[in-house]
N, CA, C and O atoms as CSV, one atom per row, in Angstrom:
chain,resi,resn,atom,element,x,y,z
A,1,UNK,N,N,32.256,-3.459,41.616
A,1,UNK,CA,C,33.369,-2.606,41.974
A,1,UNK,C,C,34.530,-3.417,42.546
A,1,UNK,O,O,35.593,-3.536,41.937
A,2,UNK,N,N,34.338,-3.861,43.498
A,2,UNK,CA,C,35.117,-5.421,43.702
A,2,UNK,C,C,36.218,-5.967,43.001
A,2,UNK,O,O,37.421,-5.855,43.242
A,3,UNK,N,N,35.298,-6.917,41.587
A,3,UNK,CA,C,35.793,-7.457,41.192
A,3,UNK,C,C,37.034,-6.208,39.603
A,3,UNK,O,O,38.033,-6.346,38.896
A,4,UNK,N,N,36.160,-5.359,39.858
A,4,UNK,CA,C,37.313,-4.295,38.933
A,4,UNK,C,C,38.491,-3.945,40.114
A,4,UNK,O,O,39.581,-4.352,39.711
A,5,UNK,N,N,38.578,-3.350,41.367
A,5,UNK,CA,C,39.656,-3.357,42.050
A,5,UNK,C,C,40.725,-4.665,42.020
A,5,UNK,O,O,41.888,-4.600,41.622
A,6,UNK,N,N,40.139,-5.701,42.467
A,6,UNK,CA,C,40.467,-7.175,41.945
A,6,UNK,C,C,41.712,-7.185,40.932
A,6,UNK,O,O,42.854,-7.610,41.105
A,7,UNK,N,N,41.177,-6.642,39.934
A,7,UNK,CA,C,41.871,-7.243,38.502
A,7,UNK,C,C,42.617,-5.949,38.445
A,7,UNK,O,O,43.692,-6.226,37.913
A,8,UNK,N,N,42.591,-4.948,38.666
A,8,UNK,CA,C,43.004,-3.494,38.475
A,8,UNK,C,C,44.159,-3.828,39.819
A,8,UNK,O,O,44.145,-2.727,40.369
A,9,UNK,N,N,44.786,-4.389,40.353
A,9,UNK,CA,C,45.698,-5.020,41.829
A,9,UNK,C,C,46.340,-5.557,41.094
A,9,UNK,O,O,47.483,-5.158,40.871
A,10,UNK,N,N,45.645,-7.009,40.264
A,10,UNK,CA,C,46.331,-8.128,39.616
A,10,UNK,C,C,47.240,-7.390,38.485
A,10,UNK,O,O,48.465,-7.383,38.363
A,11,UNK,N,N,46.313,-6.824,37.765
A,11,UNK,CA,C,47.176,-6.060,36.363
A,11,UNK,C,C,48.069,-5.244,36.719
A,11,UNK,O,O,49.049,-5.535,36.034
A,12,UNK,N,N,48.352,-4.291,37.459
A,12,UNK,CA,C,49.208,-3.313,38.400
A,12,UNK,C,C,50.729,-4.322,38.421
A,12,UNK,O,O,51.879,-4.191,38.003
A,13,UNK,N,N,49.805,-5.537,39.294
A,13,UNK,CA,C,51.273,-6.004,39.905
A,13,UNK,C,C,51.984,-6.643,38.793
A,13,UNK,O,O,53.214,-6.671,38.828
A,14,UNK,N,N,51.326,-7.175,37.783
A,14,UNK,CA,C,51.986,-7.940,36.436
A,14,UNK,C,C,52.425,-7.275,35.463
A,14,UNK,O,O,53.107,-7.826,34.600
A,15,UNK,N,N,52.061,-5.712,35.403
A,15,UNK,CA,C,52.940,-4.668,34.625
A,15,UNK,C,C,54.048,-4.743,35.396
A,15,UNK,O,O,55.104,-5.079,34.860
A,16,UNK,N,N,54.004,-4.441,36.800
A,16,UNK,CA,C,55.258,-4.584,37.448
A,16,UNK,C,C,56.281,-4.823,37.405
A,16,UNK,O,O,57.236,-4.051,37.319
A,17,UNK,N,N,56.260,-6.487,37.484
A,17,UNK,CA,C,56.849,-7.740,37.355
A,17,UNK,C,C,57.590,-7.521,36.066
A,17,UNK,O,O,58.808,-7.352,36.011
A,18,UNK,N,N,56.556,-7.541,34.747
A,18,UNK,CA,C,57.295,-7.483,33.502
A,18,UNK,C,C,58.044,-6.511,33.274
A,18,UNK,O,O,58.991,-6.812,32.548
A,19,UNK,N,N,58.005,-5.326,33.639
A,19,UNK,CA,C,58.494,-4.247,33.890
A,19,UNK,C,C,60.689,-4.354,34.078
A,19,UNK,O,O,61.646,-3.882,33.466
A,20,UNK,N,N,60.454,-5.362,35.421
A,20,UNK,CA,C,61.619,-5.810,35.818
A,20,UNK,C,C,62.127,-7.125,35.081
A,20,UNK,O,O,62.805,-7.971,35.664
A,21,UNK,N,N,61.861,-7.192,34.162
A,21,UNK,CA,C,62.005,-8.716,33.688
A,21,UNK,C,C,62.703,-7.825,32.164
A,21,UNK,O,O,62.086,-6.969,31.530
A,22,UNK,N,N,64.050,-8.300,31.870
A,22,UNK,CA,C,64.888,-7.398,30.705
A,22,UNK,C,C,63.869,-8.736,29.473
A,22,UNK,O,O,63.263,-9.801,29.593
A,23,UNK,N,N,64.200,-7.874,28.516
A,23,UNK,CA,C,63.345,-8.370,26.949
A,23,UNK,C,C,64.469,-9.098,26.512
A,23,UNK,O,O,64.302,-10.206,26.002
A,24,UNK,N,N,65.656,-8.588,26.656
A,24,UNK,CA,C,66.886,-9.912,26.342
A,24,UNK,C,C,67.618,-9.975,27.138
A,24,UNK,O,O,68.112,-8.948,27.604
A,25,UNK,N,N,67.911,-11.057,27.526
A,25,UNK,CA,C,69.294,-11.072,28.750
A,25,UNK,C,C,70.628,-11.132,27.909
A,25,UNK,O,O,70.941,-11.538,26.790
A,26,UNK,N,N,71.413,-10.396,29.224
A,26,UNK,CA,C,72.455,-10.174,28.417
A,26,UNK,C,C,73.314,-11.302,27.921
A,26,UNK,O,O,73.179,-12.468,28.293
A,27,UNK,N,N,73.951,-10.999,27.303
A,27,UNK,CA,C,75.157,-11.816,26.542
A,27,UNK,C,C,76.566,-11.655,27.250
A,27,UNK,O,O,77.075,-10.546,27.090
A,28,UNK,N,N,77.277,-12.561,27.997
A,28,UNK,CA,C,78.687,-12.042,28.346
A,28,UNK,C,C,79.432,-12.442,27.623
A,28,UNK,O,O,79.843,-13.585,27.821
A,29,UNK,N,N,79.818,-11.855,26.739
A,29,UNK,CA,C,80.431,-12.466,25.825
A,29,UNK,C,C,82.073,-11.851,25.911
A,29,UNK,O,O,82.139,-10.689,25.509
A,30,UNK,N,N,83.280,-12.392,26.327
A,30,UNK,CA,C,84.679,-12.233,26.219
A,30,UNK,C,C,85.402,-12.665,24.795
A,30,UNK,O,O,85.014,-13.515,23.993
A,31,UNK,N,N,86.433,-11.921,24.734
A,31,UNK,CA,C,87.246,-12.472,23.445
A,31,UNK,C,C,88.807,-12.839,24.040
A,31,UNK,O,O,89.334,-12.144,24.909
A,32,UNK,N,N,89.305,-13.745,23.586
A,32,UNK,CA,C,90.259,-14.055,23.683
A,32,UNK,C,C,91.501,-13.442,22.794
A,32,UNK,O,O,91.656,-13.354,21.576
A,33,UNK,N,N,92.512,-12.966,24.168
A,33,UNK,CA,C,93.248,-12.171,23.252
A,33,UNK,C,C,94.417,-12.636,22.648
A,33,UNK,O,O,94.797,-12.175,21.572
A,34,UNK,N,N,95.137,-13.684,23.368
A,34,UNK,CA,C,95.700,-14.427,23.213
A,34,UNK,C,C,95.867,-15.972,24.518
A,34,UNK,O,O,95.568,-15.947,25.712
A,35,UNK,N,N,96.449,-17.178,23.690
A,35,UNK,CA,C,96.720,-18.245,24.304
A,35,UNK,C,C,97.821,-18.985,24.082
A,35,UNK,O,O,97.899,-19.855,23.215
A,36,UNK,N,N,98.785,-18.637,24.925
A,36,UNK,CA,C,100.273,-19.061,25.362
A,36,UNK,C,C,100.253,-20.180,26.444
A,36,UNK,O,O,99.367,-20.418,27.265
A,37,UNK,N,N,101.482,-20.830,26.240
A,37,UNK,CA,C,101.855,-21.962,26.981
A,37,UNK,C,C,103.790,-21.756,27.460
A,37,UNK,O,O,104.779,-21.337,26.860
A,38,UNK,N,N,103.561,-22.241,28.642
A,38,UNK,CA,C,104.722,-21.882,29.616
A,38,UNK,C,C,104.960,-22.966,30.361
A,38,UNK,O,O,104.160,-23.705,30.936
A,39,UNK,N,N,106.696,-23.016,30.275
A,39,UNK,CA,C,107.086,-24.496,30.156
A,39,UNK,C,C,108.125,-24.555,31.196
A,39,UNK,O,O,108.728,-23.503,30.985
A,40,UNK,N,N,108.636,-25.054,32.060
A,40,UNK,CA,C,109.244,-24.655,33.521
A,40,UNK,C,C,110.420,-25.876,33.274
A,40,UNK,O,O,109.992,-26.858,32.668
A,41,UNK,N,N,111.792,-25.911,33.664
A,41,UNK,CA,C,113.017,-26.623,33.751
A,41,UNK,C,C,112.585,-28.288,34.059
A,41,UNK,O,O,113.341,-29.250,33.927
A,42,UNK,N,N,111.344,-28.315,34.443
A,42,UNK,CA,C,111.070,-29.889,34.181
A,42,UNK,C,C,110.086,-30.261,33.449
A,42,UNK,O,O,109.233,-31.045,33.864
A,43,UNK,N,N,110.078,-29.801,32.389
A,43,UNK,CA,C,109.388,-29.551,31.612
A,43,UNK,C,C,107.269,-30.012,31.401
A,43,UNK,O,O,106.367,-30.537,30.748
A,44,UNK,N,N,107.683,-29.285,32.532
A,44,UNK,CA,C,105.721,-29.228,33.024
A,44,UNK,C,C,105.538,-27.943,32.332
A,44,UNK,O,O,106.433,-27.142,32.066
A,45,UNK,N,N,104.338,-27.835,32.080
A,45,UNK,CA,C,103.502,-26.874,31.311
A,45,UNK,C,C,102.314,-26.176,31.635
A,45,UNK,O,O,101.290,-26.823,31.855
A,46,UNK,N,N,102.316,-24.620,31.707
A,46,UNK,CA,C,101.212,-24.597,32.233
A,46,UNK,C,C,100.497,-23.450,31.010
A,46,UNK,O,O,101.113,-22.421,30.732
A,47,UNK,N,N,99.423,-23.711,30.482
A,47,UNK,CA,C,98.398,-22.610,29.374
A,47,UNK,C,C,97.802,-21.465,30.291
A,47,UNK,O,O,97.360,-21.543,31.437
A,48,UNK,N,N,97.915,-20.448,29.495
A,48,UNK,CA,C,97.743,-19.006,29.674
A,48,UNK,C,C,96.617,-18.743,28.862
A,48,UNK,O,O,96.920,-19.130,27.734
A,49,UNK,N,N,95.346,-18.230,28.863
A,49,UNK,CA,C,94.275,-17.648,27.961
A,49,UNK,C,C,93.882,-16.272,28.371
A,49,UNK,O,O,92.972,-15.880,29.102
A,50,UNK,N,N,95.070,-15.462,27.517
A,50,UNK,CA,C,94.728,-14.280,28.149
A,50,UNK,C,C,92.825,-13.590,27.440
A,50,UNK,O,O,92.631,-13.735,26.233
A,51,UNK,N,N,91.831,-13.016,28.190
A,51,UNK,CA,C,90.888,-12.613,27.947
A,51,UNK,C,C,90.802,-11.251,27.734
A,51,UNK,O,O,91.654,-10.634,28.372
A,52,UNK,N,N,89.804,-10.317,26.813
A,52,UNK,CA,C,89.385,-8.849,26.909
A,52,UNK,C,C,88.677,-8.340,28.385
A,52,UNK,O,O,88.463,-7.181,28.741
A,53,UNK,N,N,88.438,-9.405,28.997
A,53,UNK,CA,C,87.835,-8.780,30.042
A,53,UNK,C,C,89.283,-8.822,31.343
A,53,UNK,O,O,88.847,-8.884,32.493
A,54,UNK,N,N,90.284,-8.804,31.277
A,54,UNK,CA,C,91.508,-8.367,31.848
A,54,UNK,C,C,91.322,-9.442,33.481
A,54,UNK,O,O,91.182,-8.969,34.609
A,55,UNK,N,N,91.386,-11.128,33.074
A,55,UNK,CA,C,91.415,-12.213,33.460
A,55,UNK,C,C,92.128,-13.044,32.241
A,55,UNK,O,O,91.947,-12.910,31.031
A,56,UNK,N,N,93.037,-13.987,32.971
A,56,UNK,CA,C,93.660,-14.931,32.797
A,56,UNK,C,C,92.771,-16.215,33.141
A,56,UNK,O,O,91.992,-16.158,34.093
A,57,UNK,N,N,92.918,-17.682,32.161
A,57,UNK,CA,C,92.537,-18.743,32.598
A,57,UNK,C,C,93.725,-19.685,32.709
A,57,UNK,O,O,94.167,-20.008,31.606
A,58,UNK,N,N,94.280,-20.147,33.626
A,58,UNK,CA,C,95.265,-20.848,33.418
A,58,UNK,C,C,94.813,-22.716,33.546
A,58,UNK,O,O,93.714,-23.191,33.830
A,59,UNK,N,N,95.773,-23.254,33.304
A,59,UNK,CA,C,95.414,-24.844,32.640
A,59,UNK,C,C,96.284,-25.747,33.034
A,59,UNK,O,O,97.058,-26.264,32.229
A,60,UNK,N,N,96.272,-26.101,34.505
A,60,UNK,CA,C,97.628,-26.329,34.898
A,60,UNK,C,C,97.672,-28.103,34.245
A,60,UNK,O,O,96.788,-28.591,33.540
A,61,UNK,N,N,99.349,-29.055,34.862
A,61,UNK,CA,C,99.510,-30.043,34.276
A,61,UNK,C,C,98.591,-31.254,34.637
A,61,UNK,O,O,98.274,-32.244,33.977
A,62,UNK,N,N,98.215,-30.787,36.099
A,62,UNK,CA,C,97.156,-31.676,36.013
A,62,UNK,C,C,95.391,-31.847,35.651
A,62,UNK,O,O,94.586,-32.587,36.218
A,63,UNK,N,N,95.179,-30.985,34.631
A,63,UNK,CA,C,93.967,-30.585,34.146
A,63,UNK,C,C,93.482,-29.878,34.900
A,63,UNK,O,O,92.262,-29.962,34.759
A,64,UNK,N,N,93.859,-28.878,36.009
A,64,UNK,CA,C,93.041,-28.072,37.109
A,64,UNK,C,C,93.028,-26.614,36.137
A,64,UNK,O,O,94.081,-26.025,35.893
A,65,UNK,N,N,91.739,-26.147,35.644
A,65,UNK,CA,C,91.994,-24.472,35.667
A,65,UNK,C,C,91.704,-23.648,36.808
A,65,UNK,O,O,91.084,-23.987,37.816
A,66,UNK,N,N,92.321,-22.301,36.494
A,66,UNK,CA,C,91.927,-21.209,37.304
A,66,UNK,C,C,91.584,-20.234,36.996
A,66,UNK,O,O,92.345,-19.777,36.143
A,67,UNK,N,N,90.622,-19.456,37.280
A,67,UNK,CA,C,90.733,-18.016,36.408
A,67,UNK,C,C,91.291,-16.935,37.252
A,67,UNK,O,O,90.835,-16.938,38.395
A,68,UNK,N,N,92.244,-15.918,36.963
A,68,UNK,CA,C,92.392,-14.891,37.651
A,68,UNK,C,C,91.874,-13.329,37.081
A,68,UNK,O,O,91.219,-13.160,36.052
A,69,UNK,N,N,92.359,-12.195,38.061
A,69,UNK,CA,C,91.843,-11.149,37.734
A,69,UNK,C,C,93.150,-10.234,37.449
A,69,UNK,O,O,94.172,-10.521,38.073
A,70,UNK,N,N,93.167,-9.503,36.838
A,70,UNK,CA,C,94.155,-8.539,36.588
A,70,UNK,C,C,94.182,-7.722,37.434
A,70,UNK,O,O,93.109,-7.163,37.665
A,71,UNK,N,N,95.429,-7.299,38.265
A,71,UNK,CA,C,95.704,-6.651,39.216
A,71,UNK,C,C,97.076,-5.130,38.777
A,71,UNK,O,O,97.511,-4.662,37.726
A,72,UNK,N,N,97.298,-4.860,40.202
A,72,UNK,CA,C,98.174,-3.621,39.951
A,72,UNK,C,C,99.639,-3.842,39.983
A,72,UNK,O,O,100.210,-4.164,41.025
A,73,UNK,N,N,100.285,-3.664,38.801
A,73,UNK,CA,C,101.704,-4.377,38.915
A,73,UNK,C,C,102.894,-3.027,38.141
A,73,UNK,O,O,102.605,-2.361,37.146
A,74,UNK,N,N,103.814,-2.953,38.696
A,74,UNK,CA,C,104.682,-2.219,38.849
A,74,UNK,C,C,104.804,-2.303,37.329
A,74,UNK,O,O,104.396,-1.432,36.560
A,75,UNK,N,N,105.431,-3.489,36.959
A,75,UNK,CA,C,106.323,-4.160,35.760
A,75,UNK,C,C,105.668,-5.582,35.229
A,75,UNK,O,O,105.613,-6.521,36.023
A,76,UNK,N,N,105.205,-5.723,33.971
A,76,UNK,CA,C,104.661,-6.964,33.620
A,76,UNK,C,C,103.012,-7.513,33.772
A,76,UNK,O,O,102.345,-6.488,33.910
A,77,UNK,N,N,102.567,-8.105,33.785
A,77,UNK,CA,C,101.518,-8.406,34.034
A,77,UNK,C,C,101.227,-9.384,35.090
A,77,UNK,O,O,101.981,-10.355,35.148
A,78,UNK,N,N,100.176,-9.290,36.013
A,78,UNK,CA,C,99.901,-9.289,37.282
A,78,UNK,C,C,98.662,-10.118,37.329
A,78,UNK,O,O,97.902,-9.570,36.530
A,79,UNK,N,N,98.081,-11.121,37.831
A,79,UNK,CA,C,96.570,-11.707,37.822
A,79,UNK,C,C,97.118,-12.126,39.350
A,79,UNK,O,O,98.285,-12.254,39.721
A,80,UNK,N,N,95.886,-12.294,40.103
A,80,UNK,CA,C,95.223,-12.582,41.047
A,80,UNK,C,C,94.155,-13.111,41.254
A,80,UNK,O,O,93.169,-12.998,40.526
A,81,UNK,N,N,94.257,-14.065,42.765
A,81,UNK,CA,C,92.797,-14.486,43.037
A,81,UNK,C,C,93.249,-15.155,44.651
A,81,UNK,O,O,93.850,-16.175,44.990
A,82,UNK,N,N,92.538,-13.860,45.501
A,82,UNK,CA,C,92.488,-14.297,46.803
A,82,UNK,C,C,94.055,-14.331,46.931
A,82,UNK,O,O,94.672,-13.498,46.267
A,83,UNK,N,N,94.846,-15.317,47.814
A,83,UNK,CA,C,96.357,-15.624,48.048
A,83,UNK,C,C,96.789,-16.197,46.642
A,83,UNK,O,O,97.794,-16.889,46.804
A,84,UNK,N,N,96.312,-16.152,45.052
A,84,UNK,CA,C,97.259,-17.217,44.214
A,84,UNK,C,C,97.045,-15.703,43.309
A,84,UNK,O,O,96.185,-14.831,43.184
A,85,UNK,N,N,98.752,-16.102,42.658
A,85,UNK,CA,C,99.139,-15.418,41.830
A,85,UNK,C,C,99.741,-15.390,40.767
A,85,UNK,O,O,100.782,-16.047,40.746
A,86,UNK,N,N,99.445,-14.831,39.812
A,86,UNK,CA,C,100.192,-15.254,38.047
A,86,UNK,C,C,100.967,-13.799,37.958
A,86,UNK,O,O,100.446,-12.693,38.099
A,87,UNK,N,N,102.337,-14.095,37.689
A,87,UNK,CA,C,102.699,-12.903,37.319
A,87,UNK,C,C,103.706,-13.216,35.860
A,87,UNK,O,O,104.580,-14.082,35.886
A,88,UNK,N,N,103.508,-12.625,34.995
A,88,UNK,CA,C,104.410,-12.654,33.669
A,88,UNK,C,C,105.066,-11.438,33.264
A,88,UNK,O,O,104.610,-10.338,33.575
A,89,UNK,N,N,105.924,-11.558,32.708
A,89,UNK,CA,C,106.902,-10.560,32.561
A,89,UNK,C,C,108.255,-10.687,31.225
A,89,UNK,O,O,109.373,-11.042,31.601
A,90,UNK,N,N,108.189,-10.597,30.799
A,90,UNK,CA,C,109.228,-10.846,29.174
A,90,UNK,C,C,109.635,-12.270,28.989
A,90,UNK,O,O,110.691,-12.898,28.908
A,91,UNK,N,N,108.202,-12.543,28.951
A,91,UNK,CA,C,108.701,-14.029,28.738
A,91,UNK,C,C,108.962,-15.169,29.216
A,91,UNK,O,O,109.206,-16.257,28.694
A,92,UNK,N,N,108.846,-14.614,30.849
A,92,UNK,CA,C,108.481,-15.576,31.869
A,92,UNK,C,C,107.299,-15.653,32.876
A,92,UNK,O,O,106.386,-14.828,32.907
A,93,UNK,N,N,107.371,-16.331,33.393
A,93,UNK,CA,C,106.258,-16.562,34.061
A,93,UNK,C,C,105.623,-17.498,35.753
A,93,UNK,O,O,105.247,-18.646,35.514
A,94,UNK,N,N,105.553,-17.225,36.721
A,94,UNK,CA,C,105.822,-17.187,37.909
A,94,UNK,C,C,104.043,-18.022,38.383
A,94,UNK,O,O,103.272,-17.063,38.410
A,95,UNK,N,N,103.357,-19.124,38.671
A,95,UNK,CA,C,102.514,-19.180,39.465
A,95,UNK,C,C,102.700,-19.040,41.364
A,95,UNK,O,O,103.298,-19.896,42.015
A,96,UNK,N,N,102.183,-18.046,41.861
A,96,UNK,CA,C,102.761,-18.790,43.688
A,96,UNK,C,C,101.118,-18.657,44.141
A,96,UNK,O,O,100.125,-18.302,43.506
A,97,UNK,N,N,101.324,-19.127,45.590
A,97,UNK,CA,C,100.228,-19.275,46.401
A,97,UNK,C,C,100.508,-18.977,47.786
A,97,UNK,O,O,101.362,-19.644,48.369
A,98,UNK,N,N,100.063,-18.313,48.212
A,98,UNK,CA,C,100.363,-18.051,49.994
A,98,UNK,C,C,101.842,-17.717,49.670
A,98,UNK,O,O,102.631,-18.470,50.240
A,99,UNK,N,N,102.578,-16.458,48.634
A,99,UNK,CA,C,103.662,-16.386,48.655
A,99,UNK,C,C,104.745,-17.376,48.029
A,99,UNK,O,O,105.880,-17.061,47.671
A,100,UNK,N,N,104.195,-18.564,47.975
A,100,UNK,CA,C,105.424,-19.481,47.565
A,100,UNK,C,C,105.368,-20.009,46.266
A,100,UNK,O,O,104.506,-20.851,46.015
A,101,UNK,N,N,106.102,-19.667,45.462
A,101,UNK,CA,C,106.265,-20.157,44.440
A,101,UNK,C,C,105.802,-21.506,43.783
A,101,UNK,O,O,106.344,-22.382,44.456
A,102,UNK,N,N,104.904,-22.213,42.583
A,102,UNK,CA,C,104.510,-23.298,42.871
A,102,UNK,C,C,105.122,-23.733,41.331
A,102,UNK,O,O,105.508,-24.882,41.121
A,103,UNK,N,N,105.158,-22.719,40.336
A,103,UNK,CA,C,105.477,-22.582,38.762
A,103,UNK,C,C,106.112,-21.773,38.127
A,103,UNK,O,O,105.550,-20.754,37.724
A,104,UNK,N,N,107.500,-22.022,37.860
A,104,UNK,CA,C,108.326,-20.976,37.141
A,104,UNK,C,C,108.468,-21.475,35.563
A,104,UNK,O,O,109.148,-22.484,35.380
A,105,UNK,N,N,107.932,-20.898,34.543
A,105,UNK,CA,C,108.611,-20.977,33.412
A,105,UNK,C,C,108.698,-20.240,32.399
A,105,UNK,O,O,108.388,-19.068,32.612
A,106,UNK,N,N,109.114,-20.582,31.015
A,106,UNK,CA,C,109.381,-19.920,29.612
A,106,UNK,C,C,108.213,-20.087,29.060
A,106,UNK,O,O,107.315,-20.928,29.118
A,107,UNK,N,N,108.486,-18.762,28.318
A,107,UNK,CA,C,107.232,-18.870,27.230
A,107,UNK,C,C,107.839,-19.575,26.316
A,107,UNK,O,O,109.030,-19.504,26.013
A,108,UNK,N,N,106.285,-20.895,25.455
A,108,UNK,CA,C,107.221,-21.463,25.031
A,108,UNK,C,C,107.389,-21.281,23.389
A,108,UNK,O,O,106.283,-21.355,22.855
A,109,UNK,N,N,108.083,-21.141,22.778
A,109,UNK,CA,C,107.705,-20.553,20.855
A,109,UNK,C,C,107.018,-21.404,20.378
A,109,UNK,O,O,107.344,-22.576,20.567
A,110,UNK,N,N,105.796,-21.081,19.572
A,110,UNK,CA,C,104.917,-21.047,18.712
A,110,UNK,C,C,105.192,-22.570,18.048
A,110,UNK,O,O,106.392,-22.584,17.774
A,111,UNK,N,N,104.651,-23.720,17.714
A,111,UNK,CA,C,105.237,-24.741,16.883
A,111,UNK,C,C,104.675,-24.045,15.358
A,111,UNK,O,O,103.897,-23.092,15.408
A,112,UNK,N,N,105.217,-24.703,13.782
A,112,UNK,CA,C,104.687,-23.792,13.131
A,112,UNK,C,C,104.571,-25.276,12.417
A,112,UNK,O,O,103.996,-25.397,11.335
């Protein structure tokens, strides 16, 4: 009797377990909706990857990315993260941090 309680504990708890354990993990899979580049009066550059999941990756000049989140914006489009901010708007485009401006530029046309 024992050794059936025993195994009848063990098996219990390992239905359990598998129970909580998914048969496929998920996939996060994003699409890219578009990827623009923005070019500021001294002609530094910074890449835009806009995503479906409503985040920005930006690519600044010195190889640093960032990702932001899409936020609530009056006019234009808006990303955030913590104090840093991407805001774009017909064609231009604004990085700041703690308020201050760090990246202003043009979108830049397409090479063909």
């Amino acid at each position: 009797m024992k050794l059936f309680l025993k195994y009848f504990i063990l098996f219990s708890l390992l239905a359990t377990l598998a129970s909580c354990t998914p048969l496929t993990p998920p996939s996060p899979t994003t699409s890219i909706i578009s990827s623009v580049t923005f070019v500021s009066d001294s002609r530094q550059a910074v890449r835009a990857v806009y995503r479906d999941d409503d985040t920005v990756t930006l690519t600044f000049p010195d190889g640093r990315t960032e990702i932001l989140v899409l936020a609530v914006s009056a006019s234009g489009a808006r990303y955030v993260l913590e104090e840093n901010e991407w805001w774009e708007h017909q064609g231009e485009a604004t990085y700041s941090t703690s308020n201050q401006i760090i990246f202003a530029g043009k979108l830049q046309a397409p090479t063909q």
